[in-house]
TORGU-393991 format. One record per residue (C-alpha): residue number from 1; x negated, y, z; residue in one letter. Coordinates in nm, 4 decimals, decimal comma, always signed. Each point is the difference from the previous one (the first is absolute). Layout:
BEGIN
resi;x;y;z;resn
NUM;X;Y;Z;a .
...
end
This chain:
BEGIN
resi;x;y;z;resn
1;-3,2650;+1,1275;-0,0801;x .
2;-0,0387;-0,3104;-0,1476;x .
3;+0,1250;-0,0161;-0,4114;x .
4;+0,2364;-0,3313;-0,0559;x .
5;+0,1381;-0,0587;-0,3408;x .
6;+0,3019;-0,2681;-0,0834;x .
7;-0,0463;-0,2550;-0,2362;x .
8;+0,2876;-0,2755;-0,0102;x .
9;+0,0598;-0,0470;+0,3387;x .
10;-0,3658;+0,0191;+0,0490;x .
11;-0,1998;+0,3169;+0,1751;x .
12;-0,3517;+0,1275;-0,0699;x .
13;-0,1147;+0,2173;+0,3194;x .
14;-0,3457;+0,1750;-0,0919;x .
15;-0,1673;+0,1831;+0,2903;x .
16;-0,2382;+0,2661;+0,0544;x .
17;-0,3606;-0,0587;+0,1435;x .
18;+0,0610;+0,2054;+0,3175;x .
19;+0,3170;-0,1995;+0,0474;x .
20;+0,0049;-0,3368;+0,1894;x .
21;+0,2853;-0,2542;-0,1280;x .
22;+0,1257;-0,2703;+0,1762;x .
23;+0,2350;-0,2450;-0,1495;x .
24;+0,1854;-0,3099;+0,2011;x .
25;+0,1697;-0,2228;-0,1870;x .
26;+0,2938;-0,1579;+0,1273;x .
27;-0,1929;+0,0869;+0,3592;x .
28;-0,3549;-0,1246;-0,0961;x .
29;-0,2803;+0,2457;-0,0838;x .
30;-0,0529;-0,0163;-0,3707;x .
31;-0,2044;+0,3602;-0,1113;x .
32;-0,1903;+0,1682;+0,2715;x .
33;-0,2203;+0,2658;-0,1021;x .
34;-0,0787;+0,3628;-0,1437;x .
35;+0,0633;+0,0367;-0,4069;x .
36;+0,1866;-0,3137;-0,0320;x .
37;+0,2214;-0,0763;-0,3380;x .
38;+0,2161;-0,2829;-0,0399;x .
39;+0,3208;-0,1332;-0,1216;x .
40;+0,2574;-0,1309;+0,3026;x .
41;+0,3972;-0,0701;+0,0383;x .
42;+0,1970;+0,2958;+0,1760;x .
43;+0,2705;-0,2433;+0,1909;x .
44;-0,3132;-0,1681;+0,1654;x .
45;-0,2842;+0,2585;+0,0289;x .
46;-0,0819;+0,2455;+0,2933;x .
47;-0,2285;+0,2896;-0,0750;x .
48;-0,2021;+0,2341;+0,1899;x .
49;-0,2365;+0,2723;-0,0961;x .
50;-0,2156;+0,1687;+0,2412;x .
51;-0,1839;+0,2695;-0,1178;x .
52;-0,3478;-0,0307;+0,1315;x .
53;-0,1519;+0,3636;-0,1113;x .
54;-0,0923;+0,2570;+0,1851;x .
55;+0,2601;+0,2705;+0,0941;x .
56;+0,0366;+0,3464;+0,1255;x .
57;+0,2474;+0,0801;+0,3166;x .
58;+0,0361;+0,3438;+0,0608;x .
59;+0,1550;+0,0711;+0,3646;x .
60;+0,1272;+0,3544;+0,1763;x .
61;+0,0937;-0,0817;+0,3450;x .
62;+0,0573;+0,2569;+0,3087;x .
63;-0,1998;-0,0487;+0,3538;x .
64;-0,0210;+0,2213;+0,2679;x .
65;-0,3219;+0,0988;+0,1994;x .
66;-0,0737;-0,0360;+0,3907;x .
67;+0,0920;+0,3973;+0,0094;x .
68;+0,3315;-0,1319;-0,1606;x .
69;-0,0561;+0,1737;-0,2852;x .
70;+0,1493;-0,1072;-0,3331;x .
71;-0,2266;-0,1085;-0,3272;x .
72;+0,0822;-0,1753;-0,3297;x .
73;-0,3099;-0,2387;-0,0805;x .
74;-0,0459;-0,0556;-0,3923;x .
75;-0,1592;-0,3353;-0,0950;x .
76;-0,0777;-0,2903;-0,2369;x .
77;-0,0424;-0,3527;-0,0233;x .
78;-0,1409;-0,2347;-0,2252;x .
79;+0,0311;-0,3531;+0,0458;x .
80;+0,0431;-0,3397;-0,1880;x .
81;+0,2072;-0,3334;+0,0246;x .
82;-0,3733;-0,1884;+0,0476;x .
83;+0,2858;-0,3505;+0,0727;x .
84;+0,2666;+0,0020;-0,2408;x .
85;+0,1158;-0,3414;+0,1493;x .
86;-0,0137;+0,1015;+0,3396;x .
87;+0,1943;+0,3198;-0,1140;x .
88;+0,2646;-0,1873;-0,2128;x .
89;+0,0551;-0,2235;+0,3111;x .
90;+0,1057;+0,2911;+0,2366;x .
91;+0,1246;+0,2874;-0,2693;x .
92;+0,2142;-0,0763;-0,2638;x .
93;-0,1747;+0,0209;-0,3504;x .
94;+0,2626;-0,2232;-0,1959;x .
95;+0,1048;+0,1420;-0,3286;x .
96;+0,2652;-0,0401;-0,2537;x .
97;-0,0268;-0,3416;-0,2297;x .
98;+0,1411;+0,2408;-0,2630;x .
99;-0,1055;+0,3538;+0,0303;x .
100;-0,3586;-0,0407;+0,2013;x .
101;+0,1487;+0,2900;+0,2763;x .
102;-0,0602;-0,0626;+0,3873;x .
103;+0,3395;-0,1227;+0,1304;x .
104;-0,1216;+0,2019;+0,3187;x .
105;-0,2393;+0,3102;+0,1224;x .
106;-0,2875;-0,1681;+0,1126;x .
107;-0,2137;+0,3113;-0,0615;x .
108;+0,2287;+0,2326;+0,2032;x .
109;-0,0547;-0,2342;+0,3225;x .
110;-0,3609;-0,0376;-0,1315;x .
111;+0,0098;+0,4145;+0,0643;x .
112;+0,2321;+0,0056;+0,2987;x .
113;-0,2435;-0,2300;+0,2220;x .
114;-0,3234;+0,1680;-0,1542;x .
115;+0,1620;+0,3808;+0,1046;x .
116;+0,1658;-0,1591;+0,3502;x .
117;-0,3315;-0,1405;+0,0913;x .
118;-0,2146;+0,3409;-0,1132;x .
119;+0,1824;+0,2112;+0,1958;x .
120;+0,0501;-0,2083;+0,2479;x .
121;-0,4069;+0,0223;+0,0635;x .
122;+0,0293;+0,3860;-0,1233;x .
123;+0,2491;+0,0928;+0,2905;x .
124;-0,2194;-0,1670;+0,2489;x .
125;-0,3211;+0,1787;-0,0707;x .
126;+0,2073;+0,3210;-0,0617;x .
127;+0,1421;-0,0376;+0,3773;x .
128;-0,3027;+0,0454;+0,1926;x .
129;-0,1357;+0,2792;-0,2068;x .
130;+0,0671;+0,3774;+0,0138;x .
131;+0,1426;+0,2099;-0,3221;x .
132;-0,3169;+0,2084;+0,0043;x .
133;-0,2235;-0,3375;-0,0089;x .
134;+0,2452;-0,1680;-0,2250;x .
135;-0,0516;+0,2654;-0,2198;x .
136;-0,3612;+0,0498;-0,0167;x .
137;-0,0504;-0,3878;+0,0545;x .
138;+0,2982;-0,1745;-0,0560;x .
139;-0,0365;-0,1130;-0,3801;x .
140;-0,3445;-0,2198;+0,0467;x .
141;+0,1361;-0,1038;+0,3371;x .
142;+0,3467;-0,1107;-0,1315;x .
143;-0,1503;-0,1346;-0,3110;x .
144;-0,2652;-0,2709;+0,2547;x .
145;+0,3131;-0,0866;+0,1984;x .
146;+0,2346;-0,1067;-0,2746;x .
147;-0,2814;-0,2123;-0,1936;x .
148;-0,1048;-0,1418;+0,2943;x .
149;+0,3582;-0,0899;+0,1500;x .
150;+0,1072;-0,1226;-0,3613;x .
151;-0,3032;-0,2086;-0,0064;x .
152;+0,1139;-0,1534;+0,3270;x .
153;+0,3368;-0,0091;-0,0613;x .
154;+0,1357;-0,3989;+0,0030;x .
155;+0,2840;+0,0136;-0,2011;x .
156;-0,1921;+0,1103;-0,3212;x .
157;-0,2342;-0,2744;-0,0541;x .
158;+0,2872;-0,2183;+0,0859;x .
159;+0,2404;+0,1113;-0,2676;x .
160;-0,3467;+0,0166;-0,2230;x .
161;-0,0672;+0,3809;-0,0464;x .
162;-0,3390;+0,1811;+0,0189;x .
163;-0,0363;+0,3406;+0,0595;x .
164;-0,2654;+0,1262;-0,2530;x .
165;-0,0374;+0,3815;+0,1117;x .
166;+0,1735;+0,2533;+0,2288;x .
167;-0,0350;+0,3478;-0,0802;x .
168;+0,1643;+0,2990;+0,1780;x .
169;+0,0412;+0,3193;-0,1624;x .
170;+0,1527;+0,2205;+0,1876;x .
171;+0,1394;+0,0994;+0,3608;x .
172;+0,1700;+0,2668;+0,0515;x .
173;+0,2079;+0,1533;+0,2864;x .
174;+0,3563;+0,1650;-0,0430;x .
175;+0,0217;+0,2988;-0,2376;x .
176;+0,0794;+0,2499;+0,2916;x .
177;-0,2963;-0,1589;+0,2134;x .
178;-0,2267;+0,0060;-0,2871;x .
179;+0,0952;+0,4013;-0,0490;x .
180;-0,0564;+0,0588;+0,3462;x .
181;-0,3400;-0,1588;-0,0258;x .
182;-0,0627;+0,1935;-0,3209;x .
183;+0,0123;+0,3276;+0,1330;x .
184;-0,3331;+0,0397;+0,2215;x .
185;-0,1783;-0,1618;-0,2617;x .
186;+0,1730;+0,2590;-0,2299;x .
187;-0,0620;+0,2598;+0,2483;x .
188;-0,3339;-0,0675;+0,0098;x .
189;-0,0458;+0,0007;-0,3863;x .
190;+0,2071;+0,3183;-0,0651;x .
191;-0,2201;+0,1293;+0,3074;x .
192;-0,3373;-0,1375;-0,2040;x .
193;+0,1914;+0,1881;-0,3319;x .
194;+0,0279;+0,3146;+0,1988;x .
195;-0,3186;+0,0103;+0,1589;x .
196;-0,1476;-0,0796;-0,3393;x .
197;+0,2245;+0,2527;-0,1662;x .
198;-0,0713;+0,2641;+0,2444;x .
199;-0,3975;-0,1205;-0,0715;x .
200;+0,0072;+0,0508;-0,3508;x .
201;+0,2138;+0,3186;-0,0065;x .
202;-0,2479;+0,1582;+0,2761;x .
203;-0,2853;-0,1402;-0,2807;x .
204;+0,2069;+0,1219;-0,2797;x .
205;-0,0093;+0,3656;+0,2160;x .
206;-0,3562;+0,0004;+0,0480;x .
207;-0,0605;-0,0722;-0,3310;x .
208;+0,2068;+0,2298;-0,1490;x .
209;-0,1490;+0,2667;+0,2624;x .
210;-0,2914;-0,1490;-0,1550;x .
211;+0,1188;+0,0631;-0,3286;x .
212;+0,1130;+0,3580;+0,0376;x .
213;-0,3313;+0,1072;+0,1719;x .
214;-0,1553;-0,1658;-0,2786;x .
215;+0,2022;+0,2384;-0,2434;x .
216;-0,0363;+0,2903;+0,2141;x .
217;-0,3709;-0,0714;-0,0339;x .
218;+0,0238;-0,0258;-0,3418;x .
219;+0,2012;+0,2946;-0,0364;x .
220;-0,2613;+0,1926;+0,1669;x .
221;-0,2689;-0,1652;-0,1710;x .
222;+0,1679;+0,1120;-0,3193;x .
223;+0,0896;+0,3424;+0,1058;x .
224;-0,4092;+0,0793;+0,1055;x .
225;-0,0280;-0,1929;-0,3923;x .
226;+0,2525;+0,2084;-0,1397;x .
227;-0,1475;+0,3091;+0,1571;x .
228;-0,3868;-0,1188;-0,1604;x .
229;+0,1578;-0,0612;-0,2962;x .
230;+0,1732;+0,3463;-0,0429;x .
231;-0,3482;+0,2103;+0,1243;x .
232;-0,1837;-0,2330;-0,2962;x .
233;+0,2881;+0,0441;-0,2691;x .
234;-0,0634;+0,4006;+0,1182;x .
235;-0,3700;-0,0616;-0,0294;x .
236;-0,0142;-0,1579;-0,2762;x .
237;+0,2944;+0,2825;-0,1245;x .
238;-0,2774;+0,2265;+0,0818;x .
239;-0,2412;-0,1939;-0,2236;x .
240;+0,2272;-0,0450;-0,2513;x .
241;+0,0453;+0,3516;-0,0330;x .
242;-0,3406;+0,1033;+0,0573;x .
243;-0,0930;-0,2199;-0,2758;x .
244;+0,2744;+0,1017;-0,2341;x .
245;-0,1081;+0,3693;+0,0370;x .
246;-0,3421;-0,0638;-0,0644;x .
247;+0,0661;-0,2233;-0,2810;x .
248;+0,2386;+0,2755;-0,0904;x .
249;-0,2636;+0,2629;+0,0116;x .
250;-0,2462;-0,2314;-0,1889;x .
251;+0,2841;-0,0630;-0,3233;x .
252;+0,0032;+0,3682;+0,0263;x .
253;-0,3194;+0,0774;+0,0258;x .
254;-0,0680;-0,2817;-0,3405;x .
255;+0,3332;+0,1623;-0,1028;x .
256;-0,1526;+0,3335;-0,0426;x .
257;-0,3571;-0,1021;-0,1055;x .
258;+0,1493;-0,2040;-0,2939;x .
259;+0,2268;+0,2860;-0,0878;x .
260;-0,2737;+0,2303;+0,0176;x .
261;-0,1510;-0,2402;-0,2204;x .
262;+0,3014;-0,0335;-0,2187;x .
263;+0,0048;+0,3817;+0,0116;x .
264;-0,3560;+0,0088;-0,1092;x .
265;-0,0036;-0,2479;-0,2489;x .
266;+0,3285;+0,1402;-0,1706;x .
267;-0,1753;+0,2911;+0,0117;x .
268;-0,3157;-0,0995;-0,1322;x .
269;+0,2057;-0,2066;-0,3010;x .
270;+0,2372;+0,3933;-0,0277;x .
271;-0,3592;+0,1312;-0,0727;x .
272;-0,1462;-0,2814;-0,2029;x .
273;+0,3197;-0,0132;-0,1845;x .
274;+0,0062;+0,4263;-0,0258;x .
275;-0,3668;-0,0541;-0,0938;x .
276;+0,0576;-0,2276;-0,2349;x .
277;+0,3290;+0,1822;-0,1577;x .
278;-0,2269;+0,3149;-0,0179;x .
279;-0,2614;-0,2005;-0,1816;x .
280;+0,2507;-0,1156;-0,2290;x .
281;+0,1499;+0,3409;-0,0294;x .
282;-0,3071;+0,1269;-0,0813;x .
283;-0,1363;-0,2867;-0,2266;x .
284;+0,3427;+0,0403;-0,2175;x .
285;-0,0243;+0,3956;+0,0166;x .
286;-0,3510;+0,0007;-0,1271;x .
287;+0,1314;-0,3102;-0,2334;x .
288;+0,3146;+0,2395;-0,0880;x .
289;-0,2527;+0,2882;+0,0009;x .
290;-0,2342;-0,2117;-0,2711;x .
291;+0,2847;-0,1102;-0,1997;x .
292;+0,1688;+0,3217;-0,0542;x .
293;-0,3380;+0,1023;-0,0497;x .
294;-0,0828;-0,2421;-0,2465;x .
295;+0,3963;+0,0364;-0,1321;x .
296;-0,0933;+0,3671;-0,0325;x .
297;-0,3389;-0,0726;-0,1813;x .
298;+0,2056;-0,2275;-0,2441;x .
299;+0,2584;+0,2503;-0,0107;x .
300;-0,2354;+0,2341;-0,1053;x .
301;-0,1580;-0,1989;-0,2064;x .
302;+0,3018;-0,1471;-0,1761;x .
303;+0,0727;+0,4317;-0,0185;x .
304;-0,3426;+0,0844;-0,1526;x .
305;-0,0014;-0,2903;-0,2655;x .
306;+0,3694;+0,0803;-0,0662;x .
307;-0,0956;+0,3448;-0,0630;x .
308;-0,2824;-0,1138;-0,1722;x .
309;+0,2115;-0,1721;-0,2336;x .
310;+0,2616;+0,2582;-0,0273;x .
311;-0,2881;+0,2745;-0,0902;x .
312;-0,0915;-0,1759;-0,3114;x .
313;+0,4303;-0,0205;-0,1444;x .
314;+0,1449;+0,2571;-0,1984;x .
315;+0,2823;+0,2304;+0,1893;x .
316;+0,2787;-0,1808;-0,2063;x .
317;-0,1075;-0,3208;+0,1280;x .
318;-0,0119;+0,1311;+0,3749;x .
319;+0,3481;+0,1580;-0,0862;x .
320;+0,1619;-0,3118;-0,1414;x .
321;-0,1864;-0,2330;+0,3025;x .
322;+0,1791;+0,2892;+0,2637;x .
323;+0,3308;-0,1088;-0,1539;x .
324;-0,0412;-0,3235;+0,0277;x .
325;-0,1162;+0,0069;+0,3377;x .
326;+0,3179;+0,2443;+0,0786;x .
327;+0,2739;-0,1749;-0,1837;x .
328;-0,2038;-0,3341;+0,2023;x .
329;+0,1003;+0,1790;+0,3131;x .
330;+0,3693;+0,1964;-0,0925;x .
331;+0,3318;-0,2072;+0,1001;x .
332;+0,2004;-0,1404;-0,2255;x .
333;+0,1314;+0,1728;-0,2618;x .
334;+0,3292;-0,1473;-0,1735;x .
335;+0,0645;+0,2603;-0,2769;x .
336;-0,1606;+0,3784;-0,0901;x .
337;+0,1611;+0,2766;-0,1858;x .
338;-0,2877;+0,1377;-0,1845;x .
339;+0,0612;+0,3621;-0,2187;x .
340;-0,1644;+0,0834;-0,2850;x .
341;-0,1443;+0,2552;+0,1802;x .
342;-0,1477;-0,1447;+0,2800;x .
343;-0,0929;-0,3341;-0,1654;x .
344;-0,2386;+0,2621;-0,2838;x .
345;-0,1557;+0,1545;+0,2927;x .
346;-0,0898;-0,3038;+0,1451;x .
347;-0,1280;-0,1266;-0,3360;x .
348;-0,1899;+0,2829;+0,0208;x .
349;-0,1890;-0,0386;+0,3213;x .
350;-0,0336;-0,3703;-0,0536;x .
351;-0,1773;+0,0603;-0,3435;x .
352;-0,1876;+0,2491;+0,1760;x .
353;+0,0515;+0,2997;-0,2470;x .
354;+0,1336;+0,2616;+0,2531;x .
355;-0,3085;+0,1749;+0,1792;x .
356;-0,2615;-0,1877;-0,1849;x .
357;-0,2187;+0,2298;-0,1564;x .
358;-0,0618;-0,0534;-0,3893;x .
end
């Protein structure tokens, strides 16, 4: 759509490049061309724009087969306005002075006589051909026919159209039809399923028969182990036992020998020591034996020279050194009642008067 702005009476129409203007004014051409922009007077101006880029025309049309067999055929085509002035001449492109809008549809009957024509060609391939053909090849085969009819077709080149590309997507029969056709193939694949399920559950059964003979080997395998390995734990048991006793018999056997030698040694220290104690005994008897011995000599000694001493004092003397020596060795004696009597006869035998001869 073509953009027009006012300005005092005056309008500005700027176009797009893909669009073709063409402007007659007051009934002579004055702009003719794509991307145009000029200034012209509404009351006297008549536009068209023709777009001349390419454009998509998508199609669904129903046709039915030689077997009279419905389908719905699913296509496209591109195609240009390659003469905008041949096209303005037959359609009407004319357009608003004041908005730029198509005062018509031009691109609807642009579509109508594109999609008449297509199937047109479509329907006539499509009757001389089977649903089973059709359907396996139908698409290329419509496809050939509708380019080639198009590109024969009078009326387009004379209202300036080209048709660029014609592509066909899809051609289909009628749901039921289409289910009905569906189910052998189905059959077939759910058949395929099931023969390849069956296959891989007999596979799955072997192996696991496989599997379990496997185990039951290996079950065996470790029962005959199992068996081995009890007879060697009892061997070596055995061994073990064997070899405990006569290590048992050989700690005994150094058991005894070093108590023996214990025994012997303890006994040989009792008797070193007893020997030794006896020495002593007898080393501090005969040292006892000497010392009382020499104690004796010096007690005799000490005696003898005491006596010797003693023979050369007077009896008064000896007396008075007794009472010394006695009163040295009485207790203690607080207080003594002495009478006359006693205390004269005492006198008396202390001077030495009483028995001494004159």
């Amino acid at each position: 759509m073509a953009d027009i702005t006012r300005r005092l009476g005056w309008r500005h129409l700027r176009a797009t490049p893909t669009a073709h203007i063409r402007h007659h004014r007051s009934g002579r051409l004055a702009h003719d061309g794509p991307g145009l922009s000029f200034w012209f007077r509404p009351l006297v101006a008549s536009l068209s724009e023709v777009p001349v880029d390419d454009r998509e025309l998508a199609m669904t049309f129903h046709a039915r087969t030689s077997d009279f067999q419905d389908v719905s055929v699913q296509a496209t085509l591109t195609y240009r306005i390659g003469g905008p002035a041949v096209a303005a001449e037959h359609l009407d492109f004319s357009v608003d002075p004041d908005t730029g809008v198509w005062r018509g549809s031009p691109l609807e009957q642009l579509a109508t006589l594109l999609t008449e024509s297509a199937q047109q060609h479509a329907l006539d391939v499509l009757a001389r051909t089977t649903l089973a053909e059709a359907l396996v090849d139908g698409v290329p085969a419509v496809r050939e026919r509708v380019a080639a009819g198009l590109g024969a077709e009078p009326r387009l080149p004379a209202t300036g159209i080209e048709v660029v590309a014609v592509r066909v997507m899809a051609l289909r029969p009628e749901p039921e039809v289409e289910r009905a056709l569906r189910t052998p193939a189905r059959e077939r694949i759910q058949q395929e399923a099931d023969r390849a399920t069956y296959e891989r559950r007999a596979v799955a059964v072997e192996r696991e028969r496989t599997i379990a003979e496997n185990e039951l080997a290996s079950q065996i395998e470790l029962a005959r182990r199992e068996e081995q390995l009890v007879e060697q734990r009892g061997a070596n048991s055995r061994r073990e036992a064997e070899e405990k006793a006569a290590a048992d018999a050989v700690r005994a056997r150094a058991e005894a020998d070093r108590t023996v030698r214990i025994a012997d040694a303890e006994a040989q220290r009792t008797e070193r020591l007893a020997q030794a104690e006896a020495d002593r005994s007898v080393r501090l008897a005969r040292a006892e034996a000497e010392g009382a011995q020499e104690l004796g000599r010096a007690r005799a000694e000490a005696q003898a020279a005491w006596l010797r001493v003693h023979d050369d004092v007077d009896v008064a003397t000896l007396r008075a050194l007794t009472g010394t020596r006695l009163a040295e060795n009485l207790p203690r004696i607080d207080s003594v009642t002495v009478s006359p009597d006693v205390l004269t006869g005492l006198l008396a035998k202390l001077g030495g008067t009483e028995g001494r001869p004159e």
